[in-house]
BALOBA-1460 file (C-alpha; in Angstrom, 3 decimals):
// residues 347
<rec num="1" residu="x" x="11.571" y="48.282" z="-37.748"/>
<rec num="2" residu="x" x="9.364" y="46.304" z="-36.125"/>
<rec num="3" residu="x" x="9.856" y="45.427" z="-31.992"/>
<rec num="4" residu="x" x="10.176" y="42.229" z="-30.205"/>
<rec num="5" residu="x" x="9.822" y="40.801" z="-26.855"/>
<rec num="6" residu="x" x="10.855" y="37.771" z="-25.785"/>
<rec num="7" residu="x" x="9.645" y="36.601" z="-22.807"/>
<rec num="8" residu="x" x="11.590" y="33.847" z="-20.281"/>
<rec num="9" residu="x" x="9.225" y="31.879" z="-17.370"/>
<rec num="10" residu="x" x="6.993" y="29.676" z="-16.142"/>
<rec num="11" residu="x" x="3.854" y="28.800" z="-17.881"/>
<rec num="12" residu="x" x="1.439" y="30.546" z="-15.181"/>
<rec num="13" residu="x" x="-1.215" y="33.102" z="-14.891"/>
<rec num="14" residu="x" x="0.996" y="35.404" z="-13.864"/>
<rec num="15" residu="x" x="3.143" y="35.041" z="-16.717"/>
<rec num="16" residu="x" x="-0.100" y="35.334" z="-19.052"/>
<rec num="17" residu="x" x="-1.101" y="38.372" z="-17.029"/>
<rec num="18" residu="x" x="2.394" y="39.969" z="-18.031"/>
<rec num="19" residu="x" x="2.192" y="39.339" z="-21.406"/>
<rec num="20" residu="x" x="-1.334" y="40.782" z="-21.852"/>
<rec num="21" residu="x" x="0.157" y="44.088" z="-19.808"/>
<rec num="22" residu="x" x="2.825" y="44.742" z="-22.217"/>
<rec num="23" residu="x" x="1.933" y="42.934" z="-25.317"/>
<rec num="24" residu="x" x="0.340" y="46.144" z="-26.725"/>
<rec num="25" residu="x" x="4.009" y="47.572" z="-26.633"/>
<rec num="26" residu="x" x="5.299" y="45.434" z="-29.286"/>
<rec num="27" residu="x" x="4.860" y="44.349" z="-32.478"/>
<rec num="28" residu="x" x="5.511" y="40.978" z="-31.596"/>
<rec num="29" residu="x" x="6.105" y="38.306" z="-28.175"/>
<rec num="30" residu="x" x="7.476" y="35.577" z="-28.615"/>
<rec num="31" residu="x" x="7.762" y="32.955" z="-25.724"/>
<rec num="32" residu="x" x="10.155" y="30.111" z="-23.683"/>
<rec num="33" residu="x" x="9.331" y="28.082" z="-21.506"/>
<rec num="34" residu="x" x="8.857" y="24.308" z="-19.743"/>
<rec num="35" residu="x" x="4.820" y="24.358" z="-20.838"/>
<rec num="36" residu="x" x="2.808" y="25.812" z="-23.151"/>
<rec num="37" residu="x" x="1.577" y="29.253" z="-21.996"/>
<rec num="38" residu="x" x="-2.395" y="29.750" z="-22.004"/>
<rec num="39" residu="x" x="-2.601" y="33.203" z="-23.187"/>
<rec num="40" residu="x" x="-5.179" y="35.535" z="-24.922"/>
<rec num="41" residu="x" x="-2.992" y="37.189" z="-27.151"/>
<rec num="42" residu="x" x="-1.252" y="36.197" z="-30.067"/>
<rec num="43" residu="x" x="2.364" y="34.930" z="-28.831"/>
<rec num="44" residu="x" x="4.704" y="32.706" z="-31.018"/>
<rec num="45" residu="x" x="6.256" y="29.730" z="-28.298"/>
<rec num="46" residu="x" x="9.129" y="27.719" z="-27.684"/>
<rec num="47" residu="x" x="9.039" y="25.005" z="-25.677"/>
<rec num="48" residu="x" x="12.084" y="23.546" z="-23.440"/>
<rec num="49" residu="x" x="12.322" y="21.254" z="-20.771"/>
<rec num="50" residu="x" x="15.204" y="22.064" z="-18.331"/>
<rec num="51" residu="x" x="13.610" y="19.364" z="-15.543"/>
<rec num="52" residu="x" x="16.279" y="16.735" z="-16.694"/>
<rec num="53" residu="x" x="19.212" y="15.862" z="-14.678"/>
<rec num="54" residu="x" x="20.995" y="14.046" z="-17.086"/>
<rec num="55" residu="x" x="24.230" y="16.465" z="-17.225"/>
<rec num="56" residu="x" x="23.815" y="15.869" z="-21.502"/>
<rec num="57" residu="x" x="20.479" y="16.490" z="-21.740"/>
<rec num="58" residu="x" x="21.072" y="19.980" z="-19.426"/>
<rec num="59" residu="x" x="23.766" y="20.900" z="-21.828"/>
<rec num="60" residu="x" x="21.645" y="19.786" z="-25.305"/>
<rec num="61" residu="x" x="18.709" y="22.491" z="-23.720"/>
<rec num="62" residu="x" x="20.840" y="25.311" z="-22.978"/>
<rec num="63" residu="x" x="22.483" y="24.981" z="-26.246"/>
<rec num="64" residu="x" x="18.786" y="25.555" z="-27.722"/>
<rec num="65" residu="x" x="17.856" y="28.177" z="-25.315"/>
<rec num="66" residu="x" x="20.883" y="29.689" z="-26.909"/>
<rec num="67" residu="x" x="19.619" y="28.917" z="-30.603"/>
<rec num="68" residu="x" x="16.658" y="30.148" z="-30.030"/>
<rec num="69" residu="x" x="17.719" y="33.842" z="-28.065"/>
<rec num="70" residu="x" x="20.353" y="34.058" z="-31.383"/>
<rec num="71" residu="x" x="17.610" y="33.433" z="-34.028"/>
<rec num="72" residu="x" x="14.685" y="35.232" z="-32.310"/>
<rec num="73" residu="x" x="17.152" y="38.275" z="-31.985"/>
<rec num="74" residu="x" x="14.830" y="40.177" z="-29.708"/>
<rec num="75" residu="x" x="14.530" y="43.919" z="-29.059"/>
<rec num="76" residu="x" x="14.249" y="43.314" z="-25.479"/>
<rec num="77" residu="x" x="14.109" y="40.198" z="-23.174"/>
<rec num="78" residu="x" x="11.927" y="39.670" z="-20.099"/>
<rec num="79" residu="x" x="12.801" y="36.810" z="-17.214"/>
<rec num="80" residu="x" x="10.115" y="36.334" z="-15.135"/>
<rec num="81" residu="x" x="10.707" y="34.547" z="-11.680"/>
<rec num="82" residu="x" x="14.446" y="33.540" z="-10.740"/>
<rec num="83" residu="x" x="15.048" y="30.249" z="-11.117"/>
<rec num="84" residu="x" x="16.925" y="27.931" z="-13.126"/>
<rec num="85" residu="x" x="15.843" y="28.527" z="-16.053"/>
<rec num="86" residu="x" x="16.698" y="31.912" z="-15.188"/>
<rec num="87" residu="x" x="19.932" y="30.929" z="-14.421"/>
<rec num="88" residu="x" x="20.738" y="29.582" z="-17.741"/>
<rec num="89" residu="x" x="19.120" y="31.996" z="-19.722"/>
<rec num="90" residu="x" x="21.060" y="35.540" z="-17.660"/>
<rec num="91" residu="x" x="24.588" y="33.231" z="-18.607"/>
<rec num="92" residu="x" x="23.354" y="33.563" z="-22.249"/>
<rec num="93" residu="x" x="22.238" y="36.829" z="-22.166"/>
<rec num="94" residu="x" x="25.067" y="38.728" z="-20.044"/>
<rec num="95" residu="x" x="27.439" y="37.321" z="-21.761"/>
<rec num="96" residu="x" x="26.242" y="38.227" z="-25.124"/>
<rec num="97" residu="x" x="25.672" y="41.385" z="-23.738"/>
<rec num="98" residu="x" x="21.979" y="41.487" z="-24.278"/>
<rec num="99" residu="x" x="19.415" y="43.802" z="-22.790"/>
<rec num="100" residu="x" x="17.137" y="42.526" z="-20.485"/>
<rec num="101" residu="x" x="14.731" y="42.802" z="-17.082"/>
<rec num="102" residu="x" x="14.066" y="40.095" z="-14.515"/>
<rec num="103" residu="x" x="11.136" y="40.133" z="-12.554"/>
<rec num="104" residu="x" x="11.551" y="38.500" z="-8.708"/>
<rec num="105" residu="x" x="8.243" y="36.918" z="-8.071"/>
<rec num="106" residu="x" x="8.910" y="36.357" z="-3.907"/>
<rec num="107" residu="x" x="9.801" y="33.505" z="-2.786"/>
<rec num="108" residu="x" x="12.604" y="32.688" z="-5.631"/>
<rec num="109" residu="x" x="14.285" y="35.736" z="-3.870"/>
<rec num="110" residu="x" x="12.932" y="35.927" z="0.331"/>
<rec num="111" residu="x" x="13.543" y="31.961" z="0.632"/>
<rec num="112" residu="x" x="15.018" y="30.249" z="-2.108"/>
<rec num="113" residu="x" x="18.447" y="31.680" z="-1.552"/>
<rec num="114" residu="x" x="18.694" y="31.017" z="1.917"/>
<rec num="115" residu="x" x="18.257" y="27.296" z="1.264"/>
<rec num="116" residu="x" x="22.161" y="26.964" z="0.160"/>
<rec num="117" residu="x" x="25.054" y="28.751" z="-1.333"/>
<rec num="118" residu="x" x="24.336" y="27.509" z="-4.481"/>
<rec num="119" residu="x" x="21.098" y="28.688" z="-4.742"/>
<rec num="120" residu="x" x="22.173" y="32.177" z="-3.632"/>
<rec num="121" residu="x" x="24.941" y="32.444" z="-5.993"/>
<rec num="122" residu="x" x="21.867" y="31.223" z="-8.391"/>
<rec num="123" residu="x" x="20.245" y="34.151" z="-7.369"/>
<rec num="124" residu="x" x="22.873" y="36.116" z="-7.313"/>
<rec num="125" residu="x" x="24.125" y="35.480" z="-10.635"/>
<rec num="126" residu="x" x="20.962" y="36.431" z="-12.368"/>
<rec num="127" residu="x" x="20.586" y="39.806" z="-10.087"/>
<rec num="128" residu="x" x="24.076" y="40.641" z="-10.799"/>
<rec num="129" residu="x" x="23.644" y="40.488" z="-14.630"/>
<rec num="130" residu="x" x="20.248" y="42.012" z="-15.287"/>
<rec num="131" residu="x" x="19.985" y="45.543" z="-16.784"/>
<rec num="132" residu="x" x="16.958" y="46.085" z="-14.774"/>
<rec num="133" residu="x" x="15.449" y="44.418" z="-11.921"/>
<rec num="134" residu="x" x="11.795" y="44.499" z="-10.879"/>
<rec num="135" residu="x" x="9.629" y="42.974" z="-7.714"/>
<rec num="136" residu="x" x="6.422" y="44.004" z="-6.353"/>
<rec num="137" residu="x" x="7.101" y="44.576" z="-2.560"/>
<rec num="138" residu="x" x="9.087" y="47.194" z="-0.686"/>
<rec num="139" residu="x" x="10.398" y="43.926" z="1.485"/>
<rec num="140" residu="x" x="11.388" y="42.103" z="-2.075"/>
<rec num="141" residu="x" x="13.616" y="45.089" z="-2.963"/>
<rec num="142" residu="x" x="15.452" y="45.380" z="0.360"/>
<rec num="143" residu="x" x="16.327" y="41.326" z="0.054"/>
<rec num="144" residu="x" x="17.434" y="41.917" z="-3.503"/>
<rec num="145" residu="x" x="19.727" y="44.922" z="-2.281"/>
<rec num="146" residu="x" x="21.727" y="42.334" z="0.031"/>
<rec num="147" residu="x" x="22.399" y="40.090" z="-2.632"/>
<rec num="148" residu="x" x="23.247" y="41.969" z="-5.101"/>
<rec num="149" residu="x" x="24.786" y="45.432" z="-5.920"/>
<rec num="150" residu="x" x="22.946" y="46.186" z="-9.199"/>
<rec num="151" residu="x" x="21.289" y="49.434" z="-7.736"/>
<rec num="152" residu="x" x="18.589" y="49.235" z="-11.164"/>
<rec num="153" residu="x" x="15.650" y="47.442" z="-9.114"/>
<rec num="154" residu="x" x="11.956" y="49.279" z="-9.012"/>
<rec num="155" residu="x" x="8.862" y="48.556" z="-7.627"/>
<rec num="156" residu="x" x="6.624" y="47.316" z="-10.304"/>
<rec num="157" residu="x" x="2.790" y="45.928" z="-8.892"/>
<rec num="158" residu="x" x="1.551" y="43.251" z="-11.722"/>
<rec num="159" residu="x" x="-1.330" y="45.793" z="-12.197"/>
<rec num="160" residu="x" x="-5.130" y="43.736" z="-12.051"/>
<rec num="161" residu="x" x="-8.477" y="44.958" z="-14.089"/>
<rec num="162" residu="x" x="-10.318" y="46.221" z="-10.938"/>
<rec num="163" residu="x" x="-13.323" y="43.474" z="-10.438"/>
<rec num="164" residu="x" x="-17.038" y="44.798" z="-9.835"/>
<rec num="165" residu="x" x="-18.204" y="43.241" z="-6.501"/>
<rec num="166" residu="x" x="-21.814" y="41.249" z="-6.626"/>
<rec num="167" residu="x" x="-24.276" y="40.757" z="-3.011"/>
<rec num="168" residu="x" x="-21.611" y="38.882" z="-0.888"/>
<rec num="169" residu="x" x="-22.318" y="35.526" z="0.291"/>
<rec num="170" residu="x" x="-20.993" y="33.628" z="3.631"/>
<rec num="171" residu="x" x="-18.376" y="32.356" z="1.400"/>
<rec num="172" residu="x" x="-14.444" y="32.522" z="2.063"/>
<rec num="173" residu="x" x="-12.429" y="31.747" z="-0.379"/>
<rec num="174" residu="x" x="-8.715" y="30.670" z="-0.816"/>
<rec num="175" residu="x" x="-7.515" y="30.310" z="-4.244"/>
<rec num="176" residu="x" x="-3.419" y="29.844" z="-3.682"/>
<rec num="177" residu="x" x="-1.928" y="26.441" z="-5.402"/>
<rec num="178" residu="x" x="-2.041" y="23.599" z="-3.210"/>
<rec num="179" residu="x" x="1.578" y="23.327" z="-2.246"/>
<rec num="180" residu="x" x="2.980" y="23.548" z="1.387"/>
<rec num="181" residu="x" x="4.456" y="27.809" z="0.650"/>
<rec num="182" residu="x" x="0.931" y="28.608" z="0.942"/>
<rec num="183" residu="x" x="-0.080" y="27.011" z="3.938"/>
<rec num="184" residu="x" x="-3.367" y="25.558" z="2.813"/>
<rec num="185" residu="x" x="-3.828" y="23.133" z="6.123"/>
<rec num="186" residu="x" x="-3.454" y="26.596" z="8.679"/>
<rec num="187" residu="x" x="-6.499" y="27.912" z="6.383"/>
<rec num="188" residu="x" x="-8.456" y="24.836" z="6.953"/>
<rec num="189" residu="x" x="-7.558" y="24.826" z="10.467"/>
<rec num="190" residu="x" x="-8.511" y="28.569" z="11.013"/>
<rec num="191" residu="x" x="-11.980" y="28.241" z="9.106"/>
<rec num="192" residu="x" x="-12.195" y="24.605" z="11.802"/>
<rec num="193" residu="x" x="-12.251" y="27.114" z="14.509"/>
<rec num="194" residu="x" x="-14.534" y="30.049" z="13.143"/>
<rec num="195" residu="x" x="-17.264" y="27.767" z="11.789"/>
<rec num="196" residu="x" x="-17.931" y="26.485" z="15.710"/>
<rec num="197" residu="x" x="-19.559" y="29.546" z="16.288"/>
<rec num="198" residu="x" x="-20.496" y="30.468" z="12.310"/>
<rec num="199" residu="x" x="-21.828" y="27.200" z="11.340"/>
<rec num="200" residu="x" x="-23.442" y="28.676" z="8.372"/>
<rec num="201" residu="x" x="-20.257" y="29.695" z="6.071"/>
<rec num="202" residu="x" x="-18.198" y="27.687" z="3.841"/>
<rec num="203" residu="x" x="-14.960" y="27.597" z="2.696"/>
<rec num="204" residu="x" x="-14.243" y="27.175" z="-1.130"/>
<rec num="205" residu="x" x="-10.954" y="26.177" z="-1.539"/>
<rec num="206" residu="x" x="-9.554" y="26.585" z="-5.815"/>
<rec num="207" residu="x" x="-6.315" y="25.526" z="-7.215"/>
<rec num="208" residu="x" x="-4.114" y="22.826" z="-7.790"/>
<rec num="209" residu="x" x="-1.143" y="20.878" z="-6.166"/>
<rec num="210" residu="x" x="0.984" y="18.452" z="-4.493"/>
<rec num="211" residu="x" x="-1.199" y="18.677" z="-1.049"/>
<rec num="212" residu="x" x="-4.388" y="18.338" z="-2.455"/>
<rec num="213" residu="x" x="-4.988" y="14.336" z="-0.865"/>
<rec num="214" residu="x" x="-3.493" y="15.488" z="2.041"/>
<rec num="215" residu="x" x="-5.759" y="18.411" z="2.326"/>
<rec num="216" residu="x" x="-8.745" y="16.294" z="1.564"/>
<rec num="217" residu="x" x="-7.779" y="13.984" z="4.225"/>
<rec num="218" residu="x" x="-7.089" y="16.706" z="7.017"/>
<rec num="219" residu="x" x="-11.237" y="17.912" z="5.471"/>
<rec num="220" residu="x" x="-12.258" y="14.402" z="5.806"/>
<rec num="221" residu="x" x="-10.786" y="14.119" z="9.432"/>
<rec num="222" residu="x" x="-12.382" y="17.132" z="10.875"/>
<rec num="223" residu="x" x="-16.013" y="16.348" z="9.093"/>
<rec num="224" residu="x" x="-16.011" y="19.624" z="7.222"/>
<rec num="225" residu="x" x="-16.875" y="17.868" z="3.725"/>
<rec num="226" residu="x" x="-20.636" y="19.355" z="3.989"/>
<rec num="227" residu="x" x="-18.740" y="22.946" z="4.381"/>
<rec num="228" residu="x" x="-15.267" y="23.006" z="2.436"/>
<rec num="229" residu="x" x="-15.348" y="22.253" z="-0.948"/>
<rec num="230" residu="x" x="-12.591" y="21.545" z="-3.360"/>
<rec num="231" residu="x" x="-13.083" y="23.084" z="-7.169"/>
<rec num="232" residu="x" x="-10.058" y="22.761" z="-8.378"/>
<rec num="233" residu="x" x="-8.157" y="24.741" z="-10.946"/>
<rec num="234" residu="x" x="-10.356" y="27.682" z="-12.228"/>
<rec num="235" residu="x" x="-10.325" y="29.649" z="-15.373"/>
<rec num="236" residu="x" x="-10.692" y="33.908" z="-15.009"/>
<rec num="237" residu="x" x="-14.345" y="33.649" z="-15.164"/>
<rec num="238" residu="x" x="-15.540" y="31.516" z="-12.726"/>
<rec num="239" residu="x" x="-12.374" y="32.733" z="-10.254"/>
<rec num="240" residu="x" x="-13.645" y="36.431" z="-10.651"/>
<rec num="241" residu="x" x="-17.252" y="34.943" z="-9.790"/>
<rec num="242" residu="x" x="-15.727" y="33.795" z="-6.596"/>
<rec num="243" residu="x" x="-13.754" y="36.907" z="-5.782"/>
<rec num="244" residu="x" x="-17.436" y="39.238" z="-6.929"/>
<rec num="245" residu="x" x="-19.379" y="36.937" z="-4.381"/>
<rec num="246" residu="x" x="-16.955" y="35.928" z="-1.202"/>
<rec num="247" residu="x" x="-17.398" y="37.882" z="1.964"/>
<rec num="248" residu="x" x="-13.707" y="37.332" z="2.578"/>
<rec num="249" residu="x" x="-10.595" y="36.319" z="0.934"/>
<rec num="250" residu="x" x="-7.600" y="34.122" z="2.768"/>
<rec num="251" residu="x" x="-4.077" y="34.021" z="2.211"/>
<rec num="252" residu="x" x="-1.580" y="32.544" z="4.550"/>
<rec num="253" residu="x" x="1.351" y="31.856" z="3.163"/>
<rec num="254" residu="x" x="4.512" y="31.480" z="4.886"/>
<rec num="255" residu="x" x="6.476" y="33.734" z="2.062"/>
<rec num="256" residu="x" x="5.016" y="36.311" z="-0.640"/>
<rec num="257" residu="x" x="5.075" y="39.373" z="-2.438"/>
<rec num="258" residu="x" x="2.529" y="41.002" z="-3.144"/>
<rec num="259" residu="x" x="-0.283" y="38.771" z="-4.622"/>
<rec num="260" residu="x" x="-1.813" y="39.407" z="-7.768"/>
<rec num="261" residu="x" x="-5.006" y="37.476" z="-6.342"/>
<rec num="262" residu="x" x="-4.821" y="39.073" z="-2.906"/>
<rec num="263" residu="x" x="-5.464" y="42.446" z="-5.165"/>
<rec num="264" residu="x" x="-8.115" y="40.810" z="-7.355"/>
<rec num="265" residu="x" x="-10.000" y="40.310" z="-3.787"/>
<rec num="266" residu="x" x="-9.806" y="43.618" z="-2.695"/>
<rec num="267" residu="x" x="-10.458" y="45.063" z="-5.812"/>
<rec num="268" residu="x" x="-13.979" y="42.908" z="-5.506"/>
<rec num="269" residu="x" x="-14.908" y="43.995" z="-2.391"/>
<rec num="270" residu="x" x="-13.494" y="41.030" z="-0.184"/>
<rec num="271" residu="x" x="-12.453" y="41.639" z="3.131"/>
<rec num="272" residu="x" x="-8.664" y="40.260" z="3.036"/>
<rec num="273" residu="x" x="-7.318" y="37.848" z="5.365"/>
<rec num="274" residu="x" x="-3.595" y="37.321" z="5.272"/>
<rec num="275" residu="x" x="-0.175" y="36.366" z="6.965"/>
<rec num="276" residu="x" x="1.915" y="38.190" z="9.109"/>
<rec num="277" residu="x" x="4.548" y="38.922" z="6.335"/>
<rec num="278" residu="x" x="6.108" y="42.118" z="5.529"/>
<rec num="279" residu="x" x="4.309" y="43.261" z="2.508"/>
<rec num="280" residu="x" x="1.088" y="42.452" z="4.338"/>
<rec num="281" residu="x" x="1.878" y="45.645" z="6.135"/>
<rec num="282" residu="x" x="2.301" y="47.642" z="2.467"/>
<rec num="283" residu="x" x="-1.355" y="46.655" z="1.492"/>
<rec num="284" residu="x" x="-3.329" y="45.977" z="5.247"/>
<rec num="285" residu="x" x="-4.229" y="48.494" z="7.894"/>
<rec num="286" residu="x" x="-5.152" y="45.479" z="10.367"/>
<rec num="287" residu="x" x="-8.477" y="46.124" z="11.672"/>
<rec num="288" residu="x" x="-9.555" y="48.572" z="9.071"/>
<rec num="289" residu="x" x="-9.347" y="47.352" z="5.706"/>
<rec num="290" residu="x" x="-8.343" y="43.530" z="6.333"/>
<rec num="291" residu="x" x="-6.932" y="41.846" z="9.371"/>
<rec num="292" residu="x" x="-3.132" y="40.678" z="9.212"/>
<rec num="293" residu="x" x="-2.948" y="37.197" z="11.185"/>
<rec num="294" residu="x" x="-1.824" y="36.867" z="14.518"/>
<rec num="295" residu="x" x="-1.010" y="33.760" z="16.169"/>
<rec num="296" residu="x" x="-3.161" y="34.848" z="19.526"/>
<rec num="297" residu="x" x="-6.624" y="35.326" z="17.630"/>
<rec num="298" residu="x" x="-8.745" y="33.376" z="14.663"/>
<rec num="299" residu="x" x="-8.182" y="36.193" z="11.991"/>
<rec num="300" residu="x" x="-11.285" y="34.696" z="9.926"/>
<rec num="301" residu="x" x="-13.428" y="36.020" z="13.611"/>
<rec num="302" residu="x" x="-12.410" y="39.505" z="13.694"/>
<rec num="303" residu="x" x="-12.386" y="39.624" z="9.602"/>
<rec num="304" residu="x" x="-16.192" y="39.589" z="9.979"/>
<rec num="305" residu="x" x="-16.347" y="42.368" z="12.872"/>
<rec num="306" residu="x" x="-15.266" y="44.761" z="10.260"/>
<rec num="307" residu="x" x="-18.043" y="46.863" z="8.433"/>
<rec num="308" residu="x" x="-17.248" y="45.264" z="4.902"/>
<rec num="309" residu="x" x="-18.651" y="48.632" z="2.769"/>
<rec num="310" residu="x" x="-15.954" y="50.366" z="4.575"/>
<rec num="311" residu="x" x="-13.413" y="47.924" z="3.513"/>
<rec num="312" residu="x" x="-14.366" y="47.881" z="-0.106"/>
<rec num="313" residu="x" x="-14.507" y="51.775" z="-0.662"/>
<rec num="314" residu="x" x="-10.777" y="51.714" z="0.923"/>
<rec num="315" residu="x" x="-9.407" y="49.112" z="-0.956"/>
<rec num="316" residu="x" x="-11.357" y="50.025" z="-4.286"/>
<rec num="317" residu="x" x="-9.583" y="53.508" z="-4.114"/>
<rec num="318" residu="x" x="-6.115" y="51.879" z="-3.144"/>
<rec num="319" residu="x" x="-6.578" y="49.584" z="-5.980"/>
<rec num="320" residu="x" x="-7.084" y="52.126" z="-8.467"/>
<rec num="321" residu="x" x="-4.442" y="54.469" z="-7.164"/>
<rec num="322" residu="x" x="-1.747" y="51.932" z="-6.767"/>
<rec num="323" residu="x" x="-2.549" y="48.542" z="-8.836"/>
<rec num="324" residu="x" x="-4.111" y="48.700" z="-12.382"/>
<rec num="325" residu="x" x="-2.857" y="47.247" z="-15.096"/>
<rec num="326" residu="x" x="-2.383" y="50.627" z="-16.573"/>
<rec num="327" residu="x" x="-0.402" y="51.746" z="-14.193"/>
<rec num="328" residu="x" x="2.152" y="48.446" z="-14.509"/>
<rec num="329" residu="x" x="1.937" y="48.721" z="-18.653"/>
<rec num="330" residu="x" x="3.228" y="52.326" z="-18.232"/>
<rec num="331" residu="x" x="6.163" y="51.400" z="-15.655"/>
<rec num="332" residu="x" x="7.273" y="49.163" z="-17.580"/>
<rec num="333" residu="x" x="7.103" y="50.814" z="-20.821"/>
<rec num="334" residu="x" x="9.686" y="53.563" z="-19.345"/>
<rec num="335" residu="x" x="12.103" y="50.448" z="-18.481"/>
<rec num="336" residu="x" x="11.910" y="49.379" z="-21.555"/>
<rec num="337" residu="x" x="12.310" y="53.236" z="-22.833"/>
<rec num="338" residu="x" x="15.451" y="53.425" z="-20.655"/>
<rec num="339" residu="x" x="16.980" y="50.003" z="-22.165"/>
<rec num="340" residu="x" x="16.811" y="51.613" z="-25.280"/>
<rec num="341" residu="x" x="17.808" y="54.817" z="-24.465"/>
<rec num="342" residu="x" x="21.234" y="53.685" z="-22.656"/>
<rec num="343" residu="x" x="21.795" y="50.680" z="-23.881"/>
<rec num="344" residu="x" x="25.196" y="49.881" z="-21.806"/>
<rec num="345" residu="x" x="23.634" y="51.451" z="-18.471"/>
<rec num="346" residu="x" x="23.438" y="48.393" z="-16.743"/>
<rec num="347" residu="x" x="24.438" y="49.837" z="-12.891"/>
């Protein structure tokens, strides 16, 4: 008999990235979500809007989602990120007493839930109902224990393809989405203060979102044009050019797990710069293989008093240890193992 994943989430690179890890697992994927999914593998999709608030049209979409879980009949199912879609799709699933994982992504679990009671009962629903639960920080895992009692949760990293490092270049380069979680302005504002005394590096900000004039503006009010450029959205390619050539990476978000491109950048030989959050601590030895942020210093500064061949041999070697995609395909391969092997082992 032939096996079948279906897969629940956002149409995003990590979602792609998830796919390619475990696609070789099954004899088929097969896809939902809001947009369609750019993706290198063959993967049937379904397509569903849930942004609606008209209570009918709400109702008319989970009824599909429904249709579509019945017909597809799937081996196993896979929800990544915990959101609404989430939501609707553990109600179908638990209570037809279907198998499946849900992967926390960060935020949907460290700050979403403490927005309202409704959102963490959100949360909490999906948790509660999952027959295993997976998240990529130590911190993610000890949230998810306080909302929920479902004692299946494991620490799975999103495993990368190591990237081979080219001559660096005064280049630092921030590649988060443009939306106010990841604190694009502060990394303007930081690289404001190290240029004064580094006039000769740039900052090469990628990605795409609902700050983006604003960020342009702040550029535009600080005269950095000549030395912060904007490209935009970028495909793997030209990204992993960035990541092979950039003296230093920067990533200050105000909530994360652990960042699939925060490993990309080490794996390349960047010198990480990143928040004061607690999975920061799981992946930076301030000082010696990255510097953490701290309010009382310009973290971009001491990033470049650090002997950057020593930094890339560390974080090369934790990368392969800890992070490859092989070693995500095979940790999840033994959840799905388990699901199979006790199918009613949900606690």
């Amino acid at each position: 008999m032939k096996s079948k994943i279906l897969v629940i989430g956002p149409s995003s690179t990590h979602v792609a990235r998830f796919i390619c890890l475990v696609n070789d697992l099954f004899d088929e994927v097969v896809y939902i979500g809001e947009a369609k999914l750019e993706t290198n593998v063959s993967i049937r999709q379904h397509l569903i809007n849930f942004r609606s608030r008209n209570p009918f049209n709400i109702w008319k979409n989970f009824r599909k989602l429904k249709q579509i879980i019945e017909t597809e009949n799937p081996d196993f199912t896979h929800i990544q990120q915990v959101n609404r879609v989430a939501f609707m799709a553990s109600r179908i699933l638990g209570s037809a007493k279907r198998k499946h994982a849900v992967t926390a992504w960060g935020s949907d679990v460290l700050v979403i839930p403490e927005k309202s009671i409704f959102y963490k009962k959100m949360t909490q629903r999906v948790l509660d109902h999952a027959s295993f639960i997976t998240a990529d920080s130590a911190d993610m895992i000890s949230v998810i224990s306080k909302l929920t009692d479902n004692k299946n949760c494991h620490l799975v990293f999103l495993g990368i393809d190591p990237i081979q490092s080219l001559p660096k270049e005064k280049i630092i380069f921030s590649n988060r989405a443009l939306y106010e979680l990841y604190n694009i302005n502060g990394v303007i504002l930081e690289f404001n203060e190290f240029q004064k005394s580094n006039p000769d590096w740039k900052l090469v900000i990628a990605g795409v979102g609902d700050k983006s004039d604003r960020l342009k503006m702040l550029v535009d009010d600080l005269k950095l044009n000549e030395k912060i450029e904007f490209v935009g959205w970028l495909d793997a390619e030209k990204n992993n050019d960035y990541y092979r050539r950039s003296a230093i990476y920067i990533s200050l978000p105000t909530s994360d797990g652990t960042s699939v491109s925060l490993l990309e950048a080490m794996s390349a030989g960047c010198i990480p710069v990143v928040s004061d959050l607690p999975v920061a601590h799981e992946w930076i030895d301030s000082g010696k293989n990255g510097i953490i942020k701290i309010k009382s210093k310009n973290a971009i500064i001491e990033a470049v008093k650090l002997n950057p061949e020593a930094v890339e041999k560390i974080n090369r070697a934790l990368i392969e240890r800890c992070a490859t995609g092989k070693t995500a395909t095979e940790k999840f391969k033994s959840i799905y193992d388990k699901l199979k092997d006790d199918p009613d082992d949900k606690k």
